[in-house]
N, C-alpha and C positions, 0 to 999 in steps of 0.2 A: 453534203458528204465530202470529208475532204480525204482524198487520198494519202498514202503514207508512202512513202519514197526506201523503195531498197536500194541499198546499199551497194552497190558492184565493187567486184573485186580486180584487180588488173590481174593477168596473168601471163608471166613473160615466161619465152623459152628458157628451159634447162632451170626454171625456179625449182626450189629445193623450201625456200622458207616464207612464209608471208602469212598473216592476219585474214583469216574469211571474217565477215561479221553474217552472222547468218537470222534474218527477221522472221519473228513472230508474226505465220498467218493472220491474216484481220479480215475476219469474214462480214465485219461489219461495215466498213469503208474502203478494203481491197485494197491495192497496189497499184503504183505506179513505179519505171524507172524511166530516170530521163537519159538517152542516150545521145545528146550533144556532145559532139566533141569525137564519138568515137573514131577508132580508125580505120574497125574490119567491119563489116555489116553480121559476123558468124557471133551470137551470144552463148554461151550456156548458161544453163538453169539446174538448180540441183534442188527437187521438190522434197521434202521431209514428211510423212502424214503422222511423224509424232503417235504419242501412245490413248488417244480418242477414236474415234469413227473417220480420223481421215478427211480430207478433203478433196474438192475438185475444182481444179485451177483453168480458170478459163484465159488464153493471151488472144484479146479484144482486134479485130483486125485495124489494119490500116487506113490513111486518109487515101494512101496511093493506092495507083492500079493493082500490084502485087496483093494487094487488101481485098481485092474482088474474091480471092481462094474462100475466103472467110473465115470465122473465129475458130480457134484450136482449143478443144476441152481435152485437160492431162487428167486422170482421177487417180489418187495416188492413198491406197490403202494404208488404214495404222500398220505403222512400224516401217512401213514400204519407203524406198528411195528411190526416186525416178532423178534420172539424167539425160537432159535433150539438149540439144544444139537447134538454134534457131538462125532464119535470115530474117534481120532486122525490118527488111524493107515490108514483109506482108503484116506486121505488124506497128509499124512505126507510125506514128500521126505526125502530120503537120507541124507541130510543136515541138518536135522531137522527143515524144514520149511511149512508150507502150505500157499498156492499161492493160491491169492483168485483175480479173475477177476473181475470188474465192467462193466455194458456197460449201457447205457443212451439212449431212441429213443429223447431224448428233454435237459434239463438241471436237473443234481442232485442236486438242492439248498438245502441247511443246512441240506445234508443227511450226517450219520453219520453210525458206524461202531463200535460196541464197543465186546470186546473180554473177556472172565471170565474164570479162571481158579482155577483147586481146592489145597489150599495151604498148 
């Protein structure tokens, strides 16, 4: 199963204009973002449950101690928009990635995924 890589967006003070690219949930191979390079450990996430049954976003914990909290399940109802801020560190792996699960009781149509980081 190979993961699909969202897309982060930078987000600087006092921006006014900028491109989101916003990914289509993939409840079949899930998500990854690779946060190498960042500069603030605070992500946000903007969940979409699209116009299906919705989905439920799992962000898979970490290799590090911070990862001891354990996994974060968001379930985010059709049409519904969740907005969370995360610290990178309870979720972060080794590699510098966090692995973010999907799962679906029905179908995720036009749900989307979009990933903001500080730049």
């Amino acid at each position: 199963m190979a993961r699909s890589l969202i897309a982060d967006t930078e987000l600087t003070a006092y921006q006014t204009t900028g491109t989101v690219t916003a990914d289509a949930v993939n409840v079949s191979d899930n998500h990854y973002l690779d946060v190498t390079g960042i500069k603030d450990e605070k992500l946000l996430f903007r969940l979409y449950g699209g116009t299906g049954a919705g989905f439920t976003a799992t962000f898979k914990a970490g290799d590090f101690p911070a990862g001891a909290v354990g996994d974060l399940d968001v379930a985010v109802a059709a049409s519904a928009i969740k907005v969370i801020c995360l610290e990178s560190a309870r979720f972060k792996d080794d590699d510098e990635y966090i692995l973010i699960d999907c799962a679906t009781t029905g179908t995720a149509t036009a749900a989307t995924i979009e990933a903001f980081v500080h730049a």
